[in-house]
N, C-alpha and C positions, 0 to 999 in steps of 0.2 A: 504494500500500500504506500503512495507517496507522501513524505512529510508536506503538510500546508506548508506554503512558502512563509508563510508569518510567523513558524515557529521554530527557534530556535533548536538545534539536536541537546536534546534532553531538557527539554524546557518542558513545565507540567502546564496543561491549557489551567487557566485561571480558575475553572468547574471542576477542576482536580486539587486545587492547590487547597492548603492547608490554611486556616486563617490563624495568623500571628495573636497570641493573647497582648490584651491591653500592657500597656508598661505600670506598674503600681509602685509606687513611692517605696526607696528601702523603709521598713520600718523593722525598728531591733528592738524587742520586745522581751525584758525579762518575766516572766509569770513566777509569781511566789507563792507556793497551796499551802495555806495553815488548815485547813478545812478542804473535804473533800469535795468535788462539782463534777455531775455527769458530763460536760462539756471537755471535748480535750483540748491541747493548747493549740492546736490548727483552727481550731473552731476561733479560743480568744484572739489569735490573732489576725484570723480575717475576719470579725467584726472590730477590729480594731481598726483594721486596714482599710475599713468601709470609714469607717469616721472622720480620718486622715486625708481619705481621698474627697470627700464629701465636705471636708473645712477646707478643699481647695489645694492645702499644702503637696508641693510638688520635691521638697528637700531630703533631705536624709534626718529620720527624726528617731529619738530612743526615749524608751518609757518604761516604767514596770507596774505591772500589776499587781497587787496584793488579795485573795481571795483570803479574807479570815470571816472571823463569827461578829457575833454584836458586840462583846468583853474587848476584842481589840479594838472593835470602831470607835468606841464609848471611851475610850483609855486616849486614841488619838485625838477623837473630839473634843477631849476636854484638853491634852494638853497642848493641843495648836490654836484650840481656837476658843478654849476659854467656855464650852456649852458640856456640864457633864450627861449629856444624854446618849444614846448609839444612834446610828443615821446608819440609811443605805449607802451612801458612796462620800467621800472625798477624794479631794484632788489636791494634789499638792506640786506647785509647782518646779521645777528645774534650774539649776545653777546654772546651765548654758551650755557651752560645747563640751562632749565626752567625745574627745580626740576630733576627728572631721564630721560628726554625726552631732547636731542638735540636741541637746539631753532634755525634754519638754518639763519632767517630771514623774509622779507616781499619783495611780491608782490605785484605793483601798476602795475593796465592794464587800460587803457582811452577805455573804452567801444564805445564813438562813434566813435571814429579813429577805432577802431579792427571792427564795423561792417561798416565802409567804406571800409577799406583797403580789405575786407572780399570780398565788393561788386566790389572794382577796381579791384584785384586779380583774379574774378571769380571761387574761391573758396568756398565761402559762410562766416556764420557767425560763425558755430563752428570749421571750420577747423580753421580760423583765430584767433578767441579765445582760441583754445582750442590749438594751436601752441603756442603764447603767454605767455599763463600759463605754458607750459612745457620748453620754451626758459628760462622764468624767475626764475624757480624752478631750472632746470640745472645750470644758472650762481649761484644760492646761495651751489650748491652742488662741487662746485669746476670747473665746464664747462667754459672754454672761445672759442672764435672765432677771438684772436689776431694777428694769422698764418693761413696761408691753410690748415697744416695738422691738428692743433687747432679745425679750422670752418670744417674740413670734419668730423672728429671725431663726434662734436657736434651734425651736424647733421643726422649721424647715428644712434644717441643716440635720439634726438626728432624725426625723424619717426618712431623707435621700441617704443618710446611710444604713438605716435599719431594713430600709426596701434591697438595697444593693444586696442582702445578706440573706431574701428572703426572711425580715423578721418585720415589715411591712404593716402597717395596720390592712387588717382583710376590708374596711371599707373606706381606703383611701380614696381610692378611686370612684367615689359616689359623692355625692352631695344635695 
């Protein structure tokens, strides 16, 4: 059979070729388990990576996560920010460059509250979680919720990346 003239010898016609995945920001992501979560750390770090990519950030960025219980969120709550109560997530900001990679900060999420709050919610576990992480990452990337137009921003910014991850609200798409 004759090569088409338009095609190079050993060129794949374009309906054969393979599509190149997107290019996704390095993101170095230490995870720390004080507590156990059915999620593994591919899972945390591509909803991490939905976040990053969804705040725009196109740089090389490093963060850690901390998955503990309420006793350690309660313990940091009180002493960084002075409220002794436990909370679902904080965030704590970053000293700056660790070697050529942006250091943003850390992520603490209290694993049993996130799969309560998951089950009051009717949500489930990894929306809940997987919201969390992305809330926490956006505040270390400059995101606040101190105004209305603040928190609506923000939260445009955590569904375009909770969508990217398939953890989407199911009735986004209606109104």
């Amino acid at each position: 059979m004759p090569r088409r003239p338009h095609a190079a010898a050993g060129h794949q016609s374009w309906r054969r070729a393979k599509a190149t995945p997107h290019t996704l920001p390095d993101v170095r992501l230490d995870i720390v388990r004080e507590v156990p979560l059915a999620f593994d750390d591919d899972w945390v770090r591509r909803v991490v990576t939905a976040a990053v990519v969804a705040a725009g950030r196109r740089t090389r960025t490093a963060l850690t996560v901390l998955l503990a219980d309420d006793d350690h969120l309660r313990h940091l709550n009180t002493t960084f920010r002075g409220m002794d109560t436990a909370t679902d997530v904080l965030s704590f900001e970053g000293g700056g460059p660790a070697g050529n990679v942006a250091y943003v900060g850390d992520v603490a999420i209290s694993v049993p509250r996130a799969l309560d709050q998951g089950d009051r919610y009717g949500h489930g576990p990894a929306r809940e979680v997987g919201y969390l992480l992305v809330h926490g990452v956006l505040h270390l990337l400059g995101h606040d919720h101190e105004d209305d137009a603040a928190m609506m921003a923000m939260r445009r910014v955590e569904e375009d990346a909770l969508t990217r991850v398939r953890l989407g609200r199911p009735d986004a798409g209606t109104a």
